[in-house]
C-alpha positions in Angstrom: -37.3 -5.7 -161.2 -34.6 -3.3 -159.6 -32.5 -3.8 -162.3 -35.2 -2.7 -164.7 -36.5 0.1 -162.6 -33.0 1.5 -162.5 -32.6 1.3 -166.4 -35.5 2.9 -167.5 -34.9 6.0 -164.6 -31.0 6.1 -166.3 -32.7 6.0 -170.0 -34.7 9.4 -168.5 -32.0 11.0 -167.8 -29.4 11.2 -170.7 -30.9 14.2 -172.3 -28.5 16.8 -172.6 -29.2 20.2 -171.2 -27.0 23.7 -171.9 -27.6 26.7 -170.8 -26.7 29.5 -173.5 -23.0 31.2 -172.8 -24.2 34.5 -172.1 -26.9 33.6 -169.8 -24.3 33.0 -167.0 -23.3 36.7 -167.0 -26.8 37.2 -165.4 -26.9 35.4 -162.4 -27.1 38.1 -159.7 -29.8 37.5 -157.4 -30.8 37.9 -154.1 -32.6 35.6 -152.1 -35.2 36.9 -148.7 -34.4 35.3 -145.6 -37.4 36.1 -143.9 -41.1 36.5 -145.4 -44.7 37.9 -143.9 -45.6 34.8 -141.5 -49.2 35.1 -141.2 -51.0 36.2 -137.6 -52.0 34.0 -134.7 -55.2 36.4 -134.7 -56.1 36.7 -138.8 -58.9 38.3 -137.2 -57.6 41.0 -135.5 -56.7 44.5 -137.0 -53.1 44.1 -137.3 -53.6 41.1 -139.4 -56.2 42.8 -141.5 -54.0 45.7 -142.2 -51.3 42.9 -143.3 -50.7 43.2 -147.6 -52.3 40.0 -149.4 -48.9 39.3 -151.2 -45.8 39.2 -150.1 -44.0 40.6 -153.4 -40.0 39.9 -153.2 -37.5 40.9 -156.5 -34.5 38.7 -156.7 -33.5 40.9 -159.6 -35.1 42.7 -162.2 -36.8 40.0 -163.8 -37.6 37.5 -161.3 -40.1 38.2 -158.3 -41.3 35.9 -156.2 -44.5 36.1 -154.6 -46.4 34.5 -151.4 -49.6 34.7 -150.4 -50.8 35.4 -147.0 -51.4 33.0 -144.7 -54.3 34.6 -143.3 -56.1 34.3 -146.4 -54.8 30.5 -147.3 -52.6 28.7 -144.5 -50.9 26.9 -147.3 -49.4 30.0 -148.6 -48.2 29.2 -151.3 -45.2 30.9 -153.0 -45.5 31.9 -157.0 -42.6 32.6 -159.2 -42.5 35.2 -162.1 -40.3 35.2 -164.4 -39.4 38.2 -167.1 -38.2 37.3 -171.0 -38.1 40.0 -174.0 -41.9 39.5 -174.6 -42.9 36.7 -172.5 -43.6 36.1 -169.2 -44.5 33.1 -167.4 -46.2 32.9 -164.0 -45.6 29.5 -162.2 -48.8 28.6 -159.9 -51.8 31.3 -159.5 -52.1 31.1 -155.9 -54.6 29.3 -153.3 -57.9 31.4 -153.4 -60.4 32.0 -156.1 -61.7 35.1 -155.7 -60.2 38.4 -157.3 -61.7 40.5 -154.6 -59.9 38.1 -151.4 -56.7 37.7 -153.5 -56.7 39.7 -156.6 -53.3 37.8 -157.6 -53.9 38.7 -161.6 -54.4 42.3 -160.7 -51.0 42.3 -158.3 -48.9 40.2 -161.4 -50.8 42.7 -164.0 -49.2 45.9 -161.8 -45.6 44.3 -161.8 -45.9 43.5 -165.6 -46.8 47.5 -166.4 -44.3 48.2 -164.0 -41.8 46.0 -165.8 -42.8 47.6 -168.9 -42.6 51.2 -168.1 -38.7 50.7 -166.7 -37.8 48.3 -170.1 -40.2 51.1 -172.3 -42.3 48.4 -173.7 -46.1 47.9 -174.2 -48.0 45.5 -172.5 -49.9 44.5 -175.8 -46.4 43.1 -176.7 -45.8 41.0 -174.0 -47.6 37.4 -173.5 -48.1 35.7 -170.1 -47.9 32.3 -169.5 -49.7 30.6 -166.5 -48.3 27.1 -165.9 -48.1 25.4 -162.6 -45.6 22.8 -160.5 -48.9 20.3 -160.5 -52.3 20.0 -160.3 -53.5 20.8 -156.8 -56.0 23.7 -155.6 -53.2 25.4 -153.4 -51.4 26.2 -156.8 -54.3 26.2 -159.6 -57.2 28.2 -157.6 -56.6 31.4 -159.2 -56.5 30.3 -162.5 -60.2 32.1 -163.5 -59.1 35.1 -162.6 -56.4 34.9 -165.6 -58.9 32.8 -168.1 -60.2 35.2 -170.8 -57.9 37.8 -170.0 -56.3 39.5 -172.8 -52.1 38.3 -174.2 -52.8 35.6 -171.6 -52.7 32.3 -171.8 -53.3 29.4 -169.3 -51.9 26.2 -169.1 -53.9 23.2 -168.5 -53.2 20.7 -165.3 -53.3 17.2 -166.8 -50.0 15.1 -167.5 -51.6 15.7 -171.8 -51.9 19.5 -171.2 -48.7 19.8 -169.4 -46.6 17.5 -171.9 -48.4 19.4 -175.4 -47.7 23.0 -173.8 -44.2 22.1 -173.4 -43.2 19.4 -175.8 -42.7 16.5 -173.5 -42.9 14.0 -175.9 -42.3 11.2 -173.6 -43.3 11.8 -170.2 -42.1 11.0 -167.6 -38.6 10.3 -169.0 -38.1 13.1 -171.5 -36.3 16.9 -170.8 -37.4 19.5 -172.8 -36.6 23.1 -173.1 -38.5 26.3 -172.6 -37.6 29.6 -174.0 -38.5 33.3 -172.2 -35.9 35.0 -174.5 -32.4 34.0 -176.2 -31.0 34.4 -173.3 -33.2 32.7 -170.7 -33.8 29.4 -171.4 -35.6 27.3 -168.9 -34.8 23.2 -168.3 -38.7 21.4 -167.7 -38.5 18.2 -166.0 -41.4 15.6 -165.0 -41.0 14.9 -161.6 -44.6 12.7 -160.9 -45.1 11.3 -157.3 -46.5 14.4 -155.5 -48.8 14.5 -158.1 -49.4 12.5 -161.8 -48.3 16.3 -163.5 -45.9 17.3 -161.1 -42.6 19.3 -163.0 -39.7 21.2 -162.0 -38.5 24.4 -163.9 -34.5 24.8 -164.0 -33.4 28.5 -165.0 -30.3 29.2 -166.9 -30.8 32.7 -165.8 -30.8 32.8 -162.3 -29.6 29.1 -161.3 -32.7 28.2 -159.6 -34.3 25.0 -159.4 -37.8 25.1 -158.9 -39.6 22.2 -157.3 -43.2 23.3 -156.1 -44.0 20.6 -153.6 -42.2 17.6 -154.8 -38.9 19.6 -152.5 -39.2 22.4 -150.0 -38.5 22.7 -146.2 -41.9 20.7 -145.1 -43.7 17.8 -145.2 -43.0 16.4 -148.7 -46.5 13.9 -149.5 -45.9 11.4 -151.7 -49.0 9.9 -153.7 -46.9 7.3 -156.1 -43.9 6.2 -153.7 -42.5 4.4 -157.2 -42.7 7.2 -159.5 -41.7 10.0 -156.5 -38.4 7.7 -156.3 -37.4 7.7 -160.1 -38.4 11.5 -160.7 -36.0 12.5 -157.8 -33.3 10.6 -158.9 -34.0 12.0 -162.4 -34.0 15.6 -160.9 -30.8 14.9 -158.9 -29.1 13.5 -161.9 -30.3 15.6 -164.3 -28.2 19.0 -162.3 -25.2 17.1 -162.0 -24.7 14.8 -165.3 -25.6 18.4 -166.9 -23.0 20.5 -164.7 -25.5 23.2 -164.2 -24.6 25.8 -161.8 -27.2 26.0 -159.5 -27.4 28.9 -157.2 -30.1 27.4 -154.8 -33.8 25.3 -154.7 -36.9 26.8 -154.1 -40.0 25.0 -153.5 -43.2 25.9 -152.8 -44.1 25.8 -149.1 -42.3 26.5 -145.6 -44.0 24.3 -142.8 -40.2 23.7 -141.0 -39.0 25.4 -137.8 -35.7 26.1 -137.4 -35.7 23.5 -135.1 -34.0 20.5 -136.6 -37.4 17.7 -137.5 -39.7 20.5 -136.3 -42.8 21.4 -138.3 -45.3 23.6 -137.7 -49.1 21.9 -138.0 -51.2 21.7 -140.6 -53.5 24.5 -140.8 -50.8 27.1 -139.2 -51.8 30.8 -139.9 -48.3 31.7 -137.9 -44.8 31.1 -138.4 -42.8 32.9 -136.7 -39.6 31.0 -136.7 -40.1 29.5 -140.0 -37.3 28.1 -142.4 -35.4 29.7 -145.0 -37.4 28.7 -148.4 -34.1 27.7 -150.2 -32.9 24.4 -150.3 -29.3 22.9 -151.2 -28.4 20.1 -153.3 -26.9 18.1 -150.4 -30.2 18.1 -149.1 -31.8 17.5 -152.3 -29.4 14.3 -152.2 -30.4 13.2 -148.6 -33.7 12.8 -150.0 -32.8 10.6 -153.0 -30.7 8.4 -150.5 -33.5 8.0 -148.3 -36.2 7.2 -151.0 -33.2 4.7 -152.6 -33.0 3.1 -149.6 -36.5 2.9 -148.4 -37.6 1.3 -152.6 -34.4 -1.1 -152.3 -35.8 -2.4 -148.5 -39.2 -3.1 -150.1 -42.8 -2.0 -149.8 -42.8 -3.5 -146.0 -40.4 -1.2 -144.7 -41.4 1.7 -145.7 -42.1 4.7 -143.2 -42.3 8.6 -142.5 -38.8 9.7 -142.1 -37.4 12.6 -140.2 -34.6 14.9 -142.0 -33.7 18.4 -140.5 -35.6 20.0 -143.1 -38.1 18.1 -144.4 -40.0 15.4 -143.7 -40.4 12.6 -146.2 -44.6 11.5 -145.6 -46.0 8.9 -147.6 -49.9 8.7 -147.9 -51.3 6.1 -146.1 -51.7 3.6 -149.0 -48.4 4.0 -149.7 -46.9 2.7 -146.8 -47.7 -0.7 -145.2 -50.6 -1.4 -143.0 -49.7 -1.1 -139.1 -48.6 -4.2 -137.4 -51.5 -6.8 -137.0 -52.7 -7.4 -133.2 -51.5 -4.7 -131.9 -52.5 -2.5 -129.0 -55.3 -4.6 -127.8 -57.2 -3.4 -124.9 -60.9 -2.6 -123.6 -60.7 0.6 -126.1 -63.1 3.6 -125.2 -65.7 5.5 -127.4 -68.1 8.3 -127.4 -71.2 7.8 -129.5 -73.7 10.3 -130.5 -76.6 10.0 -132.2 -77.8 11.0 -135.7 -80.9 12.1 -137.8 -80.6 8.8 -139.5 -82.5 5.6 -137.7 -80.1 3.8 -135.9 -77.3 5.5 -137.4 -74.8 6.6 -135.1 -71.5 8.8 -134.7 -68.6 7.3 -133.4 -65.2 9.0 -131.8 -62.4 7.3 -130.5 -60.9 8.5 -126.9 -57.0 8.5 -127.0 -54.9 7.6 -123.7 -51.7 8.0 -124.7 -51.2 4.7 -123.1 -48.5 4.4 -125.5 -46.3 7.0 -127.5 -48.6 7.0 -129.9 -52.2 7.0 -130.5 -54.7 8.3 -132.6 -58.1 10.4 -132.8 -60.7 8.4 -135.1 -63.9 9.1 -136.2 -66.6 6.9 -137.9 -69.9 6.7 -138.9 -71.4 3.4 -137.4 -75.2 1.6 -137.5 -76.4 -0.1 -134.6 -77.5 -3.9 -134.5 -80.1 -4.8 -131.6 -80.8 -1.3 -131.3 -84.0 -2.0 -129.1 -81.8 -2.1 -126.2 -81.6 1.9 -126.4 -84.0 4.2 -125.3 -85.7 6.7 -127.4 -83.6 9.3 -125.7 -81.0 8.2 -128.3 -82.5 10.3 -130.8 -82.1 13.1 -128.0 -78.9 15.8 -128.9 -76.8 17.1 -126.5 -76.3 13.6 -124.9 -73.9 10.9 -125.4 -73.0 7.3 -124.7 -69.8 5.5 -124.0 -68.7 2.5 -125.7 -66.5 -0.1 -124.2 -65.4 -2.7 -126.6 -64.2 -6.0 -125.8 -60.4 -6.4 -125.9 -59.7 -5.3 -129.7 -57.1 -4.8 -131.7 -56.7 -0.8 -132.5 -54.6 -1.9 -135.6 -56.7 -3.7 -137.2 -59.4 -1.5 -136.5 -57.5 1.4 -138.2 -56.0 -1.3 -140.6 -59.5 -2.0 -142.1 -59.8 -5.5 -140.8 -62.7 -4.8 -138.2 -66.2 -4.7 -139.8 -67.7 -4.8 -136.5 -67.6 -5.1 -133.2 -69.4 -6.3 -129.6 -69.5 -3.4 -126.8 -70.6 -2.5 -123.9 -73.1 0.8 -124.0 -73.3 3.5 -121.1 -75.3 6.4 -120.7 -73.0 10.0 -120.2 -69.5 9.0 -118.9 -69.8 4.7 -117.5 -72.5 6.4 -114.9 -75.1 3.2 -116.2 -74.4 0.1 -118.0 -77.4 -0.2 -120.2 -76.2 -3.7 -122.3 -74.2 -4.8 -125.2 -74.9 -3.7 -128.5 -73.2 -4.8 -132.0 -71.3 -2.0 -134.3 -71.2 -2.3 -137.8 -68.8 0.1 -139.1 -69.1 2.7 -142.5 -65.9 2.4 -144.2 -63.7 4.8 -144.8 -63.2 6.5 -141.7 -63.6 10.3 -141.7 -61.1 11.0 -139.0 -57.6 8.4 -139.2 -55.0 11.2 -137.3 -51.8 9.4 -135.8 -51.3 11.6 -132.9 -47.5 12.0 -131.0 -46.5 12.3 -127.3 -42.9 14.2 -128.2 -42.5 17.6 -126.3 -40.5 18.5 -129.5 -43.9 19.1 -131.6 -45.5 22.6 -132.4 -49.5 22.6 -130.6 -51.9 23.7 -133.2 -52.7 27.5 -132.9 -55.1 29.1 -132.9 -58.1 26.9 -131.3 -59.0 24.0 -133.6 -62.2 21.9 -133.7 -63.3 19.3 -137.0 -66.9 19.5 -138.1 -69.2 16.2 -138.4 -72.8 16.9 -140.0 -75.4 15.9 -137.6 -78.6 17.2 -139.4 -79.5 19.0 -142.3 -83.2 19.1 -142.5 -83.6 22.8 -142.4 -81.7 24.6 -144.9 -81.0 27.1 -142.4 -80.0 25.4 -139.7 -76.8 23.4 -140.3 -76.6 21.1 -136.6 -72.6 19.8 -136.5 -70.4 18.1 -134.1 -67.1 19.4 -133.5 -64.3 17.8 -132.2 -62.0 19.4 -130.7 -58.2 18.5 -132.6 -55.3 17.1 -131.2 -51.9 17.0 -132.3 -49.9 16.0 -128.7 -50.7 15.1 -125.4 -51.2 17.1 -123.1 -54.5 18.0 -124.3 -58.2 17.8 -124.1 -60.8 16.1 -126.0 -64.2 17.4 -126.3 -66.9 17.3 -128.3 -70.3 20.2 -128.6 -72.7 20.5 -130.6 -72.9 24.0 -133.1 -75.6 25.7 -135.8 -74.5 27.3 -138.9 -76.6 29.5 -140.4 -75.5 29.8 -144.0 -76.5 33.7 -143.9 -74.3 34.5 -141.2 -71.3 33.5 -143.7 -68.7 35.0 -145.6 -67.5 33.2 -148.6 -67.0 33.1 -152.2 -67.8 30.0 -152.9 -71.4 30.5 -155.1 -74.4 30.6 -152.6 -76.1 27.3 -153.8 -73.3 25.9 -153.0 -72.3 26.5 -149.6 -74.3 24.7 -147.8 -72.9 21.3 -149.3 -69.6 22.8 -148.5 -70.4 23.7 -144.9 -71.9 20.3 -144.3 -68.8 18.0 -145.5 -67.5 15.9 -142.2 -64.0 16.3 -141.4 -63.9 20.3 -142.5 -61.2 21.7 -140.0 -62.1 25.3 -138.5 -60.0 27.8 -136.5 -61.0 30.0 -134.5 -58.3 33.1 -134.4 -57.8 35.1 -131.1 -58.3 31.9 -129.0 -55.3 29.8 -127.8 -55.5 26.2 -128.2 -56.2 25.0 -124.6 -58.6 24.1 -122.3 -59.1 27.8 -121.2 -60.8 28.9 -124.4 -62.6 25.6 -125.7 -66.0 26.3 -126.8 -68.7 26.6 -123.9 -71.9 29.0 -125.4 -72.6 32.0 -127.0 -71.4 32.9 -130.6 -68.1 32.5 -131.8 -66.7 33.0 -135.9 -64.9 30.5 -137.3 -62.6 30.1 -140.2 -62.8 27.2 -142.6 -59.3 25.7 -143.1 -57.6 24.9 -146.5 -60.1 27.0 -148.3 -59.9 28.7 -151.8 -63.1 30.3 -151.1 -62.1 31.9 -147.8 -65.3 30.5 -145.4 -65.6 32.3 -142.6 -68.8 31.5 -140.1 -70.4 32.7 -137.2 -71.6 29.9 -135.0 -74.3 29.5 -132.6 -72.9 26.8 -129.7 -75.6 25.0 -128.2 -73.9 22.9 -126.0 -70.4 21.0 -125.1 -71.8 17.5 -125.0 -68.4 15.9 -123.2 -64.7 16.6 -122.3 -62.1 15.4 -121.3 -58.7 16.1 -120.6 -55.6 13.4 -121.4 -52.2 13.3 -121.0 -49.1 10.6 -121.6 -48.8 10.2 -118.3 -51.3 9.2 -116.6 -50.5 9.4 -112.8 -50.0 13.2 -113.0 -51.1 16.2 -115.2 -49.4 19.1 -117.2 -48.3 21.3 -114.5 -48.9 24.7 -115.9 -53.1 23.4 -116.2 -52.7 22.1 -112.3 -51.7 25.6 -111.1 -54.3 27.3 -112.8 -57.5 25.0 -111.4 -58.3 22.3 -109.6 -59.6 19.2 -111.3 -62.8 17.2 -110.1 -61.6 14.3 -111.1 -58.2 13.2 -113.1 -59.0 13.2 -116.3 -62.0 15.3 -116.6 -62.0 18.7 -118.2 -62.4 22.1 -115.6 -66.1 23.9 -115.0 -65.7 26.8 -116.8 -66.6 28.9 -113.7 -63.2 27.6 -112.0 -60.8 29.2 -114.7 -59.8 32.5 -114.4 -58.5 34.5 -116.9 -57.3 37.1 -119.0 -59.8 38.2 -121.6 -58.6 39.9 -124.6 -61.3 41.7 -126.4 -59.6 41.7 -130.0 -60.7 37.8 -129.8 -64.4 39.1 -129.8 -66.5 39.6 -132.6 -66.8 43.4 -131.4 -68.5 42.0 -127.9 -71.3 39.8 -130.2 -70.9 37.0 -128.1 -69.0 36.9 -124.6 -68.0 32.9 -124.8 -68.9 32.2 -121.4 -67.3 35.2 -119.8 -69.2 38.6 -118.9 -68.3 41.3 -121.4 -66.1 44.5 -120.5 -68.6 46.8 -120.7 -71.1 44.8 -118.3 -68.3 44.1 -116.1 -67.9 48.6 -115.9 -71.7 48.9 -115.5 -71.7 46.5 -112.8 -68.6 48.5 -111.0 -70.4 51.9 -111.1 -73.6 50.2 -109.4 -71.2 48.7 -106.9 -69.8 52.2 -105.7 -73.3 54.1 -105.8 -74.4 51.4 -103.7 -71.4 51.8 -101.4 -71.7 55.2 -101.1 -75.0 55.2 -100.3 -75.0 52.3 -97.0 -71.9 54.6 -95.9 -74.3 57.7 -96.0 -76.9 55.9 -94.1 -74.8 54.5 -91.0 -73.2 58.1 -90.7 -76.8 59.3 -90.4 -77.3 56.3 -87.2 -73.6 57.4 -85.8 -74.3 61.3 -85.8 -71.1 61.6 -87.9 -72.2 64.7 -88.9 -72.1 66.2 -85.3 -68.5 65.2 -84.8 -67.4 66.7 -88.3 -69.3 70.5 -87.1 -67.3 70.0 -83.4 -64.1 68.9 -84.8 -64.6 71.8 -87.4 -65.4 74.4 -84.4 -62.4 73.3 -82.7 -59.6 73.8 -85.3 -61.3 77.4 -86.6 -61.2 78.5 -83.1 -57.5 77.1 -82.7 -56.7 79.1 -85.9 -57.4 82.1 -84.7 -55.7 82.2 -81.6 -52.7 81.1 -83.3 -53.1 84.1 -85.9 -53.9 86.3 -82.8 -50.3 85.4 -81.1 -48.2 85.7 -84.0 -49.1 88.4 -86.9 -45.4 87.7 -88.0 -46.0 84.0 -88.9 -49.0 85.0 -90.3 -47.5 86.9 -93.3 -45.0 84.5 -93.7 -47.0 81.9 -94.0 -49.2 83.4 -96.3 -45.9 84.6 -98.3 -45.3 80.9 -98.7 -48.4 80.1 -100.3 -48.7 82.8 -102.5 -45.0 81.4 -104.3 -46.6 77.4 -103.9 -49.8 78.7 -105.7 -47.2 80.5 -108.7 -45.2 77.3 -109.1 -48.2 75.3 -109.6 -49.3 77.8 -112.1 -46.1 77.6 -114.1 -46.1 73.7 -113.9 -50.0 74.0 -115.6 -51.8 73.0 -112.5 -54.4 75.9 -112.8 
């Protein structure tokens, strides 16, 4: 079977691939080290002021171009690419909407520009829209291009892809793509990100682009088979060809600097963020490890760690976890829904062990009589013991349903044992990590659950709050969304099925992600994650239902939280009234809602009432005291010893009064007066 595997992928391969002679005279370029990494407050004014898309010429016919990650976190990066009277634009961006990201109106201005300097018309030159694969990130603003006139867009599917460019046998086959004479472009099928993933070699520049199959991020593999023979195609295809290659740009940065350091999912801020270009030695390091890891068989496959990237299988890629394991009295916080005896169900992570999870699941409820009707109450919850379970094979799929033990609120009453019977799939499977080398999501992060929908207007949701690393704190409250107090682009008789998806993640900017800014009451606006249509929300919170705060170690808590309050009990989450801190009113919606905190402007009304009312009690006790008295004697006394000094010495008089006249001039000059 290995044999045959390796046969076909060397079969793929043996295409041969020049550049023309003259195209190696034009490979001066210049790649950025450093690009617009989004804002940790998209909200704020300095993040509103920030341009769209990041525009960056690496010579006079090659820009790239990345969106902002204020708009789309992904931020993609788009290549464009200049023949005599073609262009072609790889990827259109993450966002739909012309008027959020008008990314054919910015590639139409570069094009005229491009024109004007080369004295050509735009009715002679045709652009091409293809893509590195078929994902929203990279296709979204494809409509905005459709219909458009000397434009042309190229479909997504493996057919589309492989007619378009004459890939006559795909995935093996190597076909060429002129711009011009000069620039000719090498288009390779690399499947295994995705079934119509491709890679664009350039004889022009030397760049090899690789859209998310290679960058300096988490690499997702879909098809671990077909990800391991397009790599080694793409490897062998630069080297049995003896291209020159001047450096390999993908289509992401989610690295630090920090050697196996990512930034999170959903980041809108990268400040230390990797260079986007890549080396062949890396490029090698990943076909060694995805070798190696095919050669060891399905079993021992696993996530792996590189300095730059990180190699991530999807989950049915990669074996199930081992059977068994991590059995214990496992806790859960259960919450009722709309539905009869329908139930939502969140697992509470420890951090027992280096790594744990944060589940979700929809549930029903056997021997339900047991509750009382209160269940169908919101704003309250009940804890779930099971009996000792395995939490593999609960995540593993091997659990249909379980015994436990029901409380009301946190243990307080043991009300009886009641059967679950759980919904498969999962909504929430997030493997969680304990190492003080991982970036904390930023800005505050919660995950929506739909809890009713029977009034149109009134979205009810549960959000949990999302954890990456311990330390941390779970919690869980209860929010309305009001489709008319959205922003979005998304067409209106559509949003609401949008808004009531479980598992949407939402970010709210101008909050830090910690216990001192989780969601108490009031109002707050939200951003939908991973969004072409740009959601944002305002929310109405009714009520955090539970929290609670967690840690890897268990006997004693995050120092930096301990000096600030002082817990009621271990693992609980503060009162909101024991925190104190700085409030910064750029995280407002212009004072709309004051998130549990009074607002500035009370706080300044309250401080003028405060002094009047000083003033006035100070008044009335020097009124009781005869203060007044004392200030007309002591003001009897020093007139009289005035003039008596005045009367002994006319001398000192005048040249005391000398003095003051030149005090009263040098004030003048310095603008006193």
């Amino acid at each position: 079977m290995q044999f045959f595997f390796l046969f076909i992928t060397i079969v793929g391969i043996n295409a041969r691939f020049d550049c023309p002679n003259n195209s190696l005279f034009n490979r001066s370029i210049q790649l950025p080290t450093t690009w617009l990494h989004g804002s940790i407050n998209c909200f704020s004014k300095d993040a509103q002021q920030q341009p769209d898309l990041d525009i960056y010429p690496i010579n006079n016919d090659t820009f790239i171009l990345r969106e902002n990650k204020c708009i789309n976190y992904e931020a993609p990066f788009m290549y464009l690419l200049f023949g005599n009277n073609t262009v072609l634009l790889i990827d259109s961006g993450a966002t739909v909407s012309s008027t959020s990201f008008p990314i054919q109106q910015h590639v139409e201005n570069i094009i005229l520009q491009w024109c004007i300097k080369q004295k050509k018309h735009r009715k002679d030159i045709k652009l091409i829209v293809a893509h590195t694969h078929n994902h929203d990130d990279h296709t979204a603003g494809d409509k905005q291009f459709q219909s458009k006139p000397f434009t042309i867009v190229v479909g997504t599917t493996v057919d589309d892809v492989s007619r378009f460019f004459r890939l006559k046998n795909w995935p093996h086959s190597i076909s060429r793509y002129k711009l011009s004479n000069q620039r000719h472009l090498a288009i390779i099928p690399i499947p295994g990100h995705e079934k119509s993933s491709i890679a664009f070699y350039d004889c022009i520049t030397g760049l090899l682009l690789t859209g998310d199959s290679f960058y300096p991020g988490r690499l997702y593999i879909s098809n671990f088979t077909a990800n391991v023979q397009s790599i080694l195609r793409l490897t062998n295809f630069i080297k049995s060809n003896h291209l020159n290659l001047t450096g390999i740009l993908g289509t992401h940065i989610e690295m630090t600097k920090t050697n196996h350091v990512d930034y999170p999912i959903g980041s809108t801020y990268q400040p230390n963020e990797r260079e986007l270009n890549m080396s062949l030695e890396q490029l090698e390091q990943l076909n060694y490890e995805l070798q190696y890891q095919w050669k060891n068989g399905f079993h021992k496959r696993h996530r792996a760690y590189y300095d730059a990237f990180i190699i991530d299988p999807e989950p049915s890629e990669l074996p199930l976890l081992p059977a068994n394991k991590y059995i214990s009295n496992h806790k859960f916080i259960l919450m009722p829904l709309d539905t009869l005896n329908h139930v939502w169900i969140s697992y509470k992570p420890t951090f027992l062990t280096l790594i744990d999870y944060q589940l979700v699941f929809l549930a029903q409820i056997s021997n339900s009589t047991l509750l009382s009707s209160s269940l169908t109450e919101r704003n309250k919850y009940w804890t779930i013991e099971s009996y000792q379970l395995s939490l593999n094979n609960l995540i593993n799929g091997n659990i249909s349903s379980f015994q436990t033990k029901l409380y009301i609120d946190d243990n307080k009453k043991y009300l009886g044992n009641i059967t679950i019977n759980i919904n498969q799939p999962f909504l929430t499977i997030t493997q969680l990590n304990s190492s003080s080398n991982t970036e904390l999501y930023q800005p505050l992060r919660y995950i929506s659950y739909l809890l009713s929908n029977s009034i149109k207007s009134q979205i009810h949701l549960y959000l949990l709050h999302q954890i990456r690393i311990s330390t941390d704190f779970d919690a869980i409250v209860h929010v309305i969304i009001n489709p008319m107090n959205c922003t979005s682009d998304i067409e209106e008789n559509k949003l609401n099925d949008l808004l009531e998806q479980n598992a949407n993640e939402w970010v709210f900017p101008g909050f830090n992600n910690d216990v001192y800014n989780r969601l108490i009451s009031g109002n707050i606006r939200g951003q939908l994650l991973g969004d072409i249509y740009l959601t944002i929300c305002t929310m109405e919170i009714i009520q955090e239902i539970q929290c609670t705060f967690i840690s890897h170690y268990q006997t004693h808590l995050n120092e930096s939280y301990e000096k600030n309050f002082h817990y009621q009990s271990e693992n609980s989450c503060p009162s909101m009234h024991m925190i104190n801190r700085e409030v910064n009113t750029n995280n407002r919606d212009e004072d709309k809602f004051f998130h549990g905190f009074m607002p500035v402007w009370a706080l300044t009304l309250f401080g003028i009432a405060i002094m009047f009312a000083i003033i006035f009690i100070a008044g009335v006790i020097c009124h009781l005291v005869g203060c007044r008295k004392a200030r007309l004697d002591l003001t009897d006394n020093d007139h009289s010893s005035n003039v008596e000094q005045s009367l002994l010495n006319d001398n000192n008089h005048l040249q005391t009064t000398t003095v003051s006249s030149n005090k009263l001039k040098q004030k003048s000059k310095d603008g006193l007066f």
